[in-house]
mmJSON file of the N, C-alpha and C atoms, coordinates in Angstrom:
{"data_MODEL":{"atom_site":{
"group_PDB":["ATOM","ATOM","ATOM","ATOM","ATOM","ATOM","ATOM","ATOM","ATOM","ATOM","ATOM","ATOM","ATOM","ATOM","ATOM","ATOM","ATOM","ATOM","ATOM","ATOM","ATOM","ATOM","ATOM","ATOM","ATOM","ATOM","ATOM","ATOM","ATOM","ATOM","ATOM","ATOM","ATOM","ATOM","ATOM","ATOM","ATOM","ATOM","ATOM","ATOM","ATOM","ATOM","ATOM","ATOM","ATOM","ATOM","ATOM","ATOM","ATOM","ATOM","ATOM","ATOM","ATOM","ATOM","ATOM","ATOM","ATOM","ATOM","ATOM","ATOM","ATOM","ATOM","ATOM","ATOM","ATOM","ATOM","ATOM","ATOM","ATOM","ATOM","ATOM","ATOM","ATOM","ATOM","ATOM","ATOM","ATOM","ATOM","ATOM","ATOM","ATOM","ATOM","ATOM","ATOM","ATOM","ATOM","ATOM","ATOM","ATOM","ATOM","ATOM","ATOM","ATOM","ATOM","ATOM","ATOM","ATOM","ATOM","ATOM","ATOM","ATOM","ATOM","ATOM","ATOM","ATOM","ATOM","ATOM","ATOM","ATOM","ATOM","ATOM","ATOM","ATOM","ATOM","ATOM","ATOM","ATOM","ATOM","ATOM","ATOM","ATOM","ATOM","ATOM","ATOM","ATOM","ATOM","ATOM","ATOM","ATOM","ATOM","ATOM","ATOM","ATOM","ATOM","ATOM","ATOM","ATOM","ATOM","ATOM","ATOM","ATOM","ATOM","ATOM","ATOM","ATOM","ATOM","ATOM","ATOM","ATOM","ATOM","ATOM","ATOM","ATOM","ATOM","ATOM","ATOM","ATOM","ATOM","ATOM","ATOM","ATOM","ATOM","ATOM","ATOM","ATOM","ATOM","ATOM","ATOM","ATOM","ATOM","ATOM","ATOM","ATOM","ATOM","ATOM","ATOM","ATOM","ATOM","ATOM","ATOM"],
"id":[1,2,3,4,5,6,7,8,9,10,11,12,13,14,15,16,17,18,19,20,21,22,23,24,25,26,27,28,29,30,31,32,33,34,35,36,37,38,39,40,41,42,43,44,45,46,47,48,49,50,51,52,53,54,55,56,57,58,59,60,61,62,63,64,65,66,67,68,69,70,71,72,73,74,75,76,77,78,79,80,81,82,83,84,85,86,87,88,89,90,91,92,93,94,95,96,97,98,99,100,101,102,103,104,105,106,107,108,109,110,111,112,113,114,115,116,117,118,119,120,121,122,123,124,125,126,127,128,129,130,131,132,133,134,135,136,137,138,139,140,141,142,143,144,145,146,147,148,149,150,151,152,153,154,155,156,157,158,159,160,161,162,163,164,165,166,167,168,169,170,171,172,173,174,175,176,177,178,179,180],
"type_symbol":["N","C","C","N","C","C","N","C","C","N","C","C","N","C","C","N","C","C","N","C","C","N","C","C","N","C","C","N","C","C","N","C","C","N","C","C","N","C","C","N","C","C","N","C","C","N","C","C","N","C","C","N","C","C","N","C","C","N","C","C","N","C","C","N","C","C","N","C","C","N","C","C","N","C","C","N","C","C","N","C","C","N","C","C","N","C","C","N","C","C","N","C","C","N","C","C","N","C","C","N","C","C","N","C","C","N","C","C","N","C","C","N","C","C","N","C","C","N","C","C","N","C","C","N","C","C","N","C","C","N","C","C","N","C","C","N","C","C","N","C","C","N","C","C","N","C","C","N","C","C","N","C","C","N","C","C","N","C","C","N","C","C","N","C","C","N","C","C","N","C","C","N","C","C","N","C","C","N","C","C"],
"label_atom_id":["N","CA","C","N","CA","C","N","CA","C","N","CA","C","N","CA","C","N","CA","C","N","CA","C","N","CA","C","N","CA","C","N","CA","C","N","CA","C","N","CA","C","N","CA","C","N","CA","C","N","CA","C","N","CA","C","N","CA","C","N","CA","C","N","CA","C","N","CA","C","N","CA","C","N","CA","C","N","CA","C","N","CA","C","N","CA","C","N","CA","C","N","CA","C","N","CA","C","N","CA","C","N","CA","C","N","CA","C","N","CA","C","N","CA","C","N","CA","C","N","CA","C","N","CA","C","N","CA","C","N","CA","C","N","CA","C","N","CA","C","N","CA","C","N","CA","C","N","CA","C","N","CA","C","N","CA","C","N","CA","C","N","CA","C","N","CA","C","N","CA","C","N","CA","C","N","CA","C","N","CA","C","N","CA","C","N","CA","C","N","CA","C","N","CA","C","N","CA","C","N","CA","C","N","CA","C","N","CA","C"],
"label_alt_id":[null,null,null,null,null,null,null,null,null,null,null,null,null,null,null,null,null,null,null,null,null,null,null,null,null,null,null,null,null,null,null,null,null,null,null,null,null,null,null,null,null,null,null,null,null,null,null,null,null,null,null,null,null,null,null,null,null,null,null,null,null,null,null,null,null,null,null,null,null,null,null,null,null,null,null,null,null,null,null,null,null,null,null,null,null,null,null,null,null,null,null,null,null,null,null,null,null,null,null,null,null,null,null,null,null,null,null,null,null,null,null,null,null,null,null,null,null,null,null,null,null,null,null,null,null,null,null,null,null,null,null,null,null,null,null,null,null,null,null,null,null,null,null,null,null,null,null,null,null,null,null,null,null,null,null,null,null,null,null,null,null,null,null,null,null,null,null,null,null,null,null,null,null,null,null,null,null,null,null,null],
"label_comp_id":["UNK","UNK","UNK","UNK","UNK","UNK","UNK","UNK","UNK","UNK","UNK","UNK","UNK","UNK","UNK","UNK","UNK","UNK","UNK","UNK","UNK","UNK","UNK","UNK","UNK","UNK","UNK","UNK","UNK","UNK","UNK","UNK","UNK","UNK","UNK","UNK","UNK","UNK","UNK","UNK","UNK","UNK","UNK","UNK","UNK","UNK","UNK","UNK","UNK","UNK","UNK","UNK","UNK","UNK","UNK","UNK","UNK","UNK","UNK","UNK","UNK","UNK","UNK","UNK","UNK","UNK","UNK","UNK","UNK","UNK","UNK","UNK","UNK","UNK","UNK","UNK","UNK","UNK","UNK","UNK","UNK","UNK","UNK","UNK","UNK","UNK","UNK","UNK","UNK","UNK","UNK","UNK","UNK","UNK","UNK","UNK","UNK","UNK","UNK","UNK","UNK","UNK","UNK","UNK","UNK","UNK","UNK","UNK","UNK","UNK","UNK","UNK","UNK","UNK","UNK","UNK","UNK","UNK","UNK","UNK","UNK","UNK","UNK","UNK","UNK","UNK","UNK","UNK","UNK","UNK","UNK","UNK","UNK","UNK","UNK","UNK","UNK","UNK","UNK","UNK","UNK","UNK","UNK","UNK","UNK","UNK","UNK","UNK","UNK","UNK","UNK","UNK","UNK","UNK","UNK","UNK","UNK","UNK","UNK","UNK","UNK","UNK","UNK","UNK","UNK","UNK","UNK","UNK","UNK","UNK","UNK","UNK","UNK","UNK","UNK","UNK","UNK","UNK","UNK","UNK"],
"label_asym_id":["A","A","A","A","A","A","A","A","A","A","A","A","A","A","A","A","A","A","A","A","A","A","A","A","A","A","A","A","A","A","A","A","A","A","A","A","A","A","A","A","A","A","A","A","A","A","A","A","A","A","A","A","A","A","A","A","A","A","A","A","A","A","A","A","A","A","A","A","A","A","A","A","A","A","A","A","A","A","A","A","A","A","A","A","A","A","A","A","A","A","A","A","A","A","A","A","A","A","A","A","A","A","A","A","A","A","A","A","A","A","A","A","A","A","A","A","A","A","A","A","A","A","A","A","A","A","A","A","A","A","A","A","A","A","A","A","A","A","A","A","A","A","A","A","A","A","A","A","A","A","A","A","A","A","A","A","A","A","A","A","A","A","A","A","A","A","A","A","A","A","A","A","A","A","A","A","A","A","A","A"],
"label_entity_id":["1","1","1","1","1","1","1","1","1","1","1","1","1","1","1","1","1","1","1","1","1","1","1","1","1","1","1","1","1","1","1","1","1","1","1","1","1","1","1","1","1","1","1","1","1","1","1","1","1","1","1","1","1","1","1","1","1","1","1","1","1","1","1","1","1","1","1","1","1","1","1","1","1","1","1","1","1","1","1","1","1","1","1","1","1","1","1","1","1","1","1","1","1","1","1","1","1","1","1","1","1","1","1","1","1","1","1","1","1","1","1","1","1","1","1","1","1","1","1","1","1","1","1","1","1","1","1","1","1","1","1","1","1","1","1","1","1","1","1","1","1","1","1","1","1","1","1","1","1","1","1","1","1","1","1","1","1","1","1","1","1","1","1","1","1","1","1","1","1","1","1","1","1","1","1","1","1","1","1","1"],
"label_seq_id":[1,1,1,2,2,2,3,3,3,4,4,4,5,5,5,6,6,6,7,7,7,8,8,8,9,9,9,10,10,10,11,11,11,12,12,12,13,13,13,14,14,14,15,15,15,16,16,16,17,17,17,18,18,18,19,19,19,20,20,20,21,21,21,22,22,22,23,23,23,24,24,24,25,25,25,26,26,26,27,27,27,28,28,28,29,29,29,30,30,30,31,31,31,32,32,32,33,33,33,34,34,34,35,35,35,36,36,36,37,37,37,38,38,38,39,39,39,40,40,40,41,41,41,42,42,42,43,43,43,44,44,44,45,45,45,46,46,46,47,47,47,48,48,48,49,49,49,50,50,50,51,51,51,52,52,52,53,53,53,54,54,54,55,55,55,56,56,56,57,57,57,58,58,58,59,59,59,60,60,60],
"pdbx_PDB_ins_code":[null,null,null,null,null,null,null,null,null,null,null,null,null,null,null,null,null,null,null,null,null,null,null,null,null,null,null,null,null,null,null,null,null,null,null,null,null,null,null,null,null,null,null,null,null,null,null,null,null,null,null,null,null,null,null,null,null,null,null,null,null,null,null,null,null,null,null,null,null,null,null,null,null,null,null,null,null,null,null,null,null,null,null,null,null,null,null,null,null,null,null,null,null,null,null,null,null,null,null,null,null,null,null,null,null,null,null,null,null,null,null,null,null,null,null,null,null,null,null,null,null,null,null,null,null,null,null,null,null,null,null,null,null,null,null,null,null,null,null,null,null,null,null,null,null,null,null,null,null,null,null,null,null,null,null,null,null,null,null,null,null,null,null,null,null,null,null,null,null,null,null,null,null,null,null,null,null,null,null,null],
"Cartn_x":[19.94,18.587,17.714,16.774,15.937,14.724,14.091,12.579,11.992,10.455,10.32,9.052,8.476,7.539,7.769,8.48,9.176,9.379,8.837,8.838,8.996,9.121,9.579,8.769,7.982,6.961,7.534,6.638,7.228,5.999,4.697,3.367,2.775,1.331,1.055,-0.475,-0.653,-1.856,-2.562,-2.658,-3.078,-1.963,-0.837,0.716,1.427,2.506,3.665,5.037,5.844,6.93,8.385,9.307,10.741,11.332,11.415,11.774,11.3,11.737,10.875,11.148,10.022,9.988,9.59,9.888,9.812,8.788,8.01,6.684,6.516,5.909,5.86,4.567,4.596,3.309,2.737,3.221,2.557,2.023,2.38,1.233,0.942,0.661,0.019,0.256,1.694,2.214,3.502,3.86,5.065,5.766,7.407,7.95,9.275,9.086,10.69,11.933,12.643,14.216,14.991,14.803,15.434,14.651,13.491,12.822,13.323,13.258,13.599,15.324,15.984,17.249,17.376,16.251,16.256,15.658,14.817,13.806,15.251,16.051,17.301,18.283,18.283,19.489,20.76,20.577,21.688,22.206,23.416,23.887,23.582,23.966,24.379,22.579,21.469,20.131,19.518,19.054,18.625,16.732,16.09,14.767,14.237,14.183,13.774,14.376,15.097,15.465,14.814,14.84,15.215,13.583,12.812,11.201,10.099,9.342,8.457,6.735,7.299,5.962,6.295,7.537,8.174,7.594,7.575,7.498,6.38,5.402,4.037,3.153,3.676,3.706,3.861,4.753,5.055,4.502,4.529,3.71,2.174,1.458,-0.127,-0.028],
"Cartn_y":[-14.615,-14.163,-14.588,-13.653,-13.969,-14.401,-15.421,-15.503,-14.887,-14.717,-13.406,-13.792,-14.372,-14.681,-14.036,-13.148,-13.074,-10.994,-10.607,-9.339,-9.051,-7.819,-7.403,-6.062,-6.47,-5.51,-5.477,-4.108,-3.02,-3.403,-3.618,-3.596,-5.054,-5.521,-6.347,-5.785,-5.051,-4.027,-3.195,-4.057,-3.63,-3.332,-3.796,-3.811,-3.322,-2.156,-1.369,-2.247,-2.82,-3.501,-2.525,-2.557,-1.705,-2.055,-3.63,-3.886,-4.255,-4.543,-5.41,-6.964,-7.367,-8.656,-9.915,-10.628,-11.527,-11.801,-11.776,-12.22,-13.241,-14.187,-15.303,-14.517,-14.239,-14.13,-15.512,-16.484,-17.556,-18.458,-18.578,-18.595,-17.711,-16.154,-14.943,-14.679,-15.057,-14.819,-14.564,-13.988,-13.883,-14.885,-15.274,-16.244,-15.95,-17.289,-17.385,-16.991,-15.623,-15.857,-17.02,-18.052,-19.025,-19.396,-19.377,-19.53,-18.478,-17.275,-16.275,-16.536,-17.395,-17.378,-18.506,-19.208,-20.34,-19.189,-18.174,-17.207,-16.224,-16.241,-15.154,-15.989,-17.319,-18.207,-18.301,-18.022,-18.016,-19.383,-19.525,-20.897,-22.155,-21.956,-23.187,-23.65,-22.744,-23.125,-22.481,-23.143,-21.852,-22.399,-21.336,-21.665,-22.363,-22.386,-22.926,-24.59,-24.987,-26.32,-26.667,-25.706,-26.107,-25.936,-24.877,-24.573,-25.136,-25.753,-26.316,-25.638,-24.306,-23.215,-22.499,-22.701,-21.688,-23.736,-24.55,-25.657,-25.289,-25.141,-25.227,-24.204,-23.063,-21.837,-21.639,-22.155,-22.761,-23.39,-24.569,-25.558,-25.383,-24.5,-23.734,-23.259],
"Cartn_z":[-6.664,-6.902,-5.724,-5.361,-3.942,-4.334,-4.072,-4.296,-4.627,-5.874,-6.319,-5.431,-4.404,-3.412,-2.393,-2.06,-0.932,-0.731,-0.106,0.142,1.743,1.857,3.534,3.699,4.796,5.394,6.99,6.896,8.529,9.024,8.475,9.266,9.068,9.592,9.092,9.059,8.867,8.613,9.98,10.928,12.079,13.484,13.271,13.9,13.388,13.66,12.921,13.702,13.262,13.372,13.795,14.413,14.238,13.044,12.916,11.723,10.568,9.634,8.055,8.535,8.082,8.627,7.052,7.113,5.604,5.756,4.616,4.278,2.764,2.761,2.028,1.336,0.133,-0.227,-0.877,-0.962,-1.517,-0.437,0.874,2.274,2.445,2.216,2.591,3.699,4.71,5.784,6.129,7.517,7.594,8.122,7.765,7.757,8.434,9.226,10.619,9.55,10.194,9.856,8.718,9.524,8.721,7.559,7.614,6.314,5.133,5.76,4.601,4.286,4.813,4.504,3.362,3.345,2.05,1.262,1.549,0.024,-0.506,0.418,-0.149,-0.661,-0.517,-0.911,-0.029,1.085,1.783,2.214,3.07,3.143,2.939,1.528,0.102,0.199,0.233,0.167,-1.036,-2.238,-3.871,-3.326,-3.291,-2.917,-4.246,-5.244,-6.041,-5.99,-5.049,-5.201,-3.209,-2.752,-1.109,-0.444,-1.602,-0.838,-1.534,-0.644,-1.298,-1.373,-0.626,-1.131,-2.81,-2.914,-4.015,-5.471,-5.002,-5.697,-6.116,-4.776,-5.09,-6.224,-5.783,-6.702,-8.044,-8.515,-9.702,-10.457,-9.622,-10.162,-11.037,-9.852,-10.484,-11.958],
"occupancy":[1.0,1.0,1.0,1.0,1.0,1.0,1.0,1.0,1.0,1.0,1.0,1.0,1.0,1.0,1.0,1.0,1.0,1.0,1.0,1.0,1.0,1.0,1.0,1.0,1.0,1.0,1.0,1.0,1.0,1.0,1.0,1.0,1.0,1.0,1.0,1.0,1.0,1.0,1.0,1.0,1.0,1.0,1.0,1.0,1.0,1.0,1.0,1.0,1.0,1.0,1.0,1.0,1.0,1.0,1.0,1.0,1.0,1.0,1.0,1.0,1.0,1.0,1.0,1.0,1.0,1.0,1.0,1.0,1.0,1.0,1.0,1.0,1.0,1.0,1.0,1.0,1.0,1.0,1.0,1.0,1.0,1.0,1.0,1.0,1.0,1.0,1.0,1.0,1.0,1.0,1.0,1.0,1.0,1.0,1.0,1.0,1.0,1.0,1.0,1.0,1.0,1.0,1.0,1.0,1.0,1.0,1.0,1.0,1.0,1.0,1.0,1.0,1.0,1.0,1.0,1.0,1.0,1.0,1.0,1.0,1.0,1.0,1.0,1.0,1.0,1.0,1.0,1.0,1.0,1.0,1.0,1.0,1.0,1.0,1.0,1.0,1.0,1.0,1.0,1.0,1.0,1.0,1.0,1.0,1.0,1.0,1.0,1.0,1.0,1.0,1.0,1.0,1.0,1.0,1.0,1.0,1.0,1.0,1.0,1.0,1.0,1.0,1.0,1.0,1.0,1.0,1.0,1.0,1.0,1.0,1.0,1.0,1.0,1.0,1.0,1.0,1.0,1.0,1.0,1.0],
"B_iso_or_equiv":[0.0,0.0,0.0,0.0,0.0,0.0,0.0,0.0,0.0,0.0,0.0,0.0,0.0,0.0,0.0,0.0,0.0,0.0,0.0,0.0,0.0,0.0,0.0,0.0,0.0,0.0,0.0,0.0,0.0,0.0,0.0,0.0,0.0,0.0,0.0,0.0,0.0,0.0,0.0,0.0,0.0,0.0,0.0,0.0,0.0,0.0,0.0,0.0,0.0,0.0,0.0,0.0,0.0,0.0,0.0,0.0,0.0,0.0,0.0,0.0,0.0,0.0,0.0,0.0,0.0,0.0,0.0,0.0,0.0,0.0,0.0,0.0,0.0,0.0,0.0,0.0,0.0,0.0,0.0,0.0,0.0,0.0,0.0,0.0,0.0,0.0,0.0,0.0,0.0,0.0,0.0,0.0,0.0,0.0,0.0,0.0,0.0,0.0,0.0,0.0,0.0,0.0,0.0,0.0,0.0,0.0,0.0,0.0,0.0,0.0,0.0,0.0,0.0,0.0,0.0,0.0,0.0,0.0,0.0,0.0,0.0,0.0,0.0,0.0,0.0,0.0,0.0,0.0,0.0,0.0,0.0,0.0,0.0,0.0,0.0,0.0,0.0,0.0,0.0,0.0,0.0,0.0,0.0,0.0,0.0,0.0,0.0,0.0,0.0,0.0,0.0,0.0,0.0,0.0,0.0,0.0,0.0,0.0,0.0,0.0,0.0,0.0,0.0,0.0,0.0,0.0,0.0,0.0,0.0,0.0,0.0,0.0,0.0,0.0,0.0,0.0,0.0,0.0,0.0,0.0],
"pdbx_formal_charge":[null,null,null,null,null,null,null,null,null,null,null,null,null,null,null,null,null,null,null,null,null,null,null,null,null,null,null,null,null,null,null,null,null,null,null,null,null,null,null,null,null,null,null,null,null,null,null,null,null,null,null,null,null,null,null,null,null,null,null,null,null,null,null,null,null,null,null,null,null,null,null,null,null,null,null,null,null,null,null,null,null,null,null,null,null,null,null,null,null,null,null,null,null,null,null,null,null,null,null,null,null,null,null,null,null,null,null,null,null,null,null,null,null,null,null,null,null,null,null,null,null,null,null,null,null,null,null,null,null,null,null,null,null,null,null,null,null,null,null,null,null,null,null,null,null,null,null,null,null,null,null,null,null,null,null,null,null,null,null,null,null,null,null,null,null,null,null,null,null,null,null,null,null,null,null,null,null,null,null,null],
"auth_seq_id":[1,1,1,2,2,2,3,3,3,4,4,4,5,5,5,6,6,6,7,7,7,8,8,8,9,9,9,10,10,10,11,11,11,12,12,12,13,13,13,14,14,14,15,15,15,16,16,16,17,17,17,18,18,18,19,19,19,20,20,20,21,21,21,22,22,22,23,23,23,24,24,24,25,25,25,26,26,26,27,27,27,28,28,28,29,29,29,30,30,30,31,31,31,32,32,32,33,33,33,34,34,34,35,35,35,36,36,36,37,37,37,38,38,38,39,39,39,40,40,40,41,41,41,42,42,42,43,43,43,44,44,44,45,45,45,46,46,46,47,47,47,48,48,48,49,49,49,50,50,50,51,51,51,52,52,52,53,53,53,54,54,54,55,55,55,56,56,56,57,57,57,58,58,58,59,59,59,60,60,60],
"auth_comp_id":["UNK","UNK","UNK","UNK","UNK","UNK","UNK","UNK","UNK","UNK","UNK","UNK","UNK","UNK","UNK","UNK","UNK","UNK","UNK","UNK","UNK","UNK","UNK","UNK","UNK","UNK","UNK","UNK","UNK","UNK","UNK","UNK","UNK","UNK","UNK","UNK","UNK","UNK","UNK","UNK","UNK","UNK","UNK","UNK","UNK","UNK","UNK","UNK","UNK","UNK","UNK","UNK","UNK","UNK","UNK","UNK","UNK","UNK","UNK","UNK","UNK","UNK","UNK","UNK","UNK","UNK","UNK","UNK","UNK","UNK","UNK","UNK","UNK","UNK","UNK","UNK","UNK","UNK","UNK","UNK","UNK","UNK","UNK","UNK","UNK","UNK","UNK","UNK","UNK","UNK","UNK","UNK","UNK","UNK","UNK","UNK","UNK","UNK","UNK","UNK","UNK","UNK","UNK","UNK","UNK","UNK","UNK","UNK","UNK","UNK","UNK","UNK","UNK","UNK","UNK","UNK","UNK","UNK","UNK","UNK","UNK","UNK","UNK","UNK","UNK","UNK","UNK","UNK","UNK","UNK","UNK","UNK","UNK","UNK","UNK","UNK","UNK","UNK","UNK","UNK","UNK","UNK","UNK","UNK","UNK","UNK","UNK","UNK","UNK","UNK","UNK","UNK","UNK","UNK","UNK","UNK","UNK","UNK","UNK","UNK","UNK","UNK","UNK","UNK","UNK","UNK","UNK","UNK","UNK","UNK","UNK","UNK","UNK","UNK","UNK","UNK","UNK","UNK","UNK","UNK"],
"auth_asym_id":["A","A","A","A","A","A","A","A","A","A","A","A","A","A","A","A","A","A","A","A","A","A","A","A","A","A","A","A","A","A","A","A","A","A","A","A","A","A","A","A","A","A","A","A","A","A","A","A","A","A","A","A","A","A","A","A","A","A","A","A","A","A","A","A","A","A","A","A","A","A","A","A","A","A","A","A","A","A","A","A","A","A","A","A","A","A","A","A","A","A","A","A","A","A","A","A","A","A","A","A","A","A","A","A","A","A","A","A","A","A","A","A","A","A","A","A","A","A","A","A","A","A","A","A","A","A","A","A","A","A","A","A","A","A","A","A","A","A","A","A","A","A","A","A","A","A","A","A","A","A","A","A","A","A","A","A","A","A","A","A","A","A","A","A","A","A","A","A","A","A","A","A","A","A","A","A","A","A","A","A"],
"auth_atom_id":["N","CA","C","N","CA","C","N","CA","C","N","CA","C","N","CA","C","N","CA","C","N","CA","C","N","CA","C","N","CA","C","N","CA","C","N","CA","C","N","CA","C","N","CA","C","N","CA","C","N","CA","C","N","CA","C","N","CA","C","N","CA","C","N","CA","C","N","CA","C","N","CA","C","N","CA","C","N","CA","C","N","CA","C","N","CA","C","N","CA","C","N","CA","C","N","CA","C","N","CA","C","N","CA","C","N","CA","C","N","CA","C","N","CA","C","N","CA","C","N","CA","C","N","CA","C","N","CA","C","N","CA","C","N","CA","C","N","CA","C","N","CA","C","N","CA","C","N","CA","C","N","CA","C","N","CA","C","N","CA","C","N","CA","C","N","CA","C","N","CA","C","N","CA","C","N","CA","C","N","CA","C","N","CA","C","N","CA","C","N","CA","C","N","CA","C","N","CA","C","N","CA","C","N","CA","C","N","CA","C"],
"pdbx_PDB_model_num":[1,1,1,1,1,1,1,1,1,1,1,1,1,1,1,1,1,1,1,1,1,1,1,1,1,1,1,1,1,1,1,1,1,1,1,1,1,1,1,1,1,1,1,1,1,1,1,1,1,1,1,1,1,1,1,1,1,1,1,1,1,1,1,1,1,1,1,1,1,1,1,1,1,1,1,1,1,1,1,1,1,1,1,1,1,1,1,1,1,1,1,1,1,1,1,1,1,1,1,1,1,1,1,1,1,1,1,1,1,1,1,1,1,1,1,1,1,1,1,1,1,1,1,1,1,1,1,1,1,1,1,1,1,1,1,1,1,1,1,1,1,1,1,1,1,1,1,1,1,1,1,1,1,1,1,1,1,1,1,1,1,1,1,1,1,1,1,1,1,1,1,1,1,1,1,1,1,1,1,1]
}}}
């Protein structure tokens, strides 16, 4: 399961991208590669144990 914080945008409203790029909506920004590889769970990382924006989020 992927972060439900976690979406992929082509633009960032004023910039059109080639690619989709990870976006954190719980900093309201976009986020390095490796960050989005803890929001997708990839190598042995579950964001709900490994992120502490996904903590914070919650937490509220």
């Amino acid at each position: 399961m992927t972060c439900p914080y976690l979406s992929y945008r082509q633009s960032d409203g004023d910039h059109a991208f080639d690619t989709e790029r990870a976006y954190c909506e719980v900093v309201d920004e976009f986020v390095s590669p490796m960050r989005a590889d803890v929001c997708n769970d990839r190598h042995e990382f579950h964001h709900e144990n490994d992120c502490e924006f996904y903590d914070e989020a919650e937490s509220d």
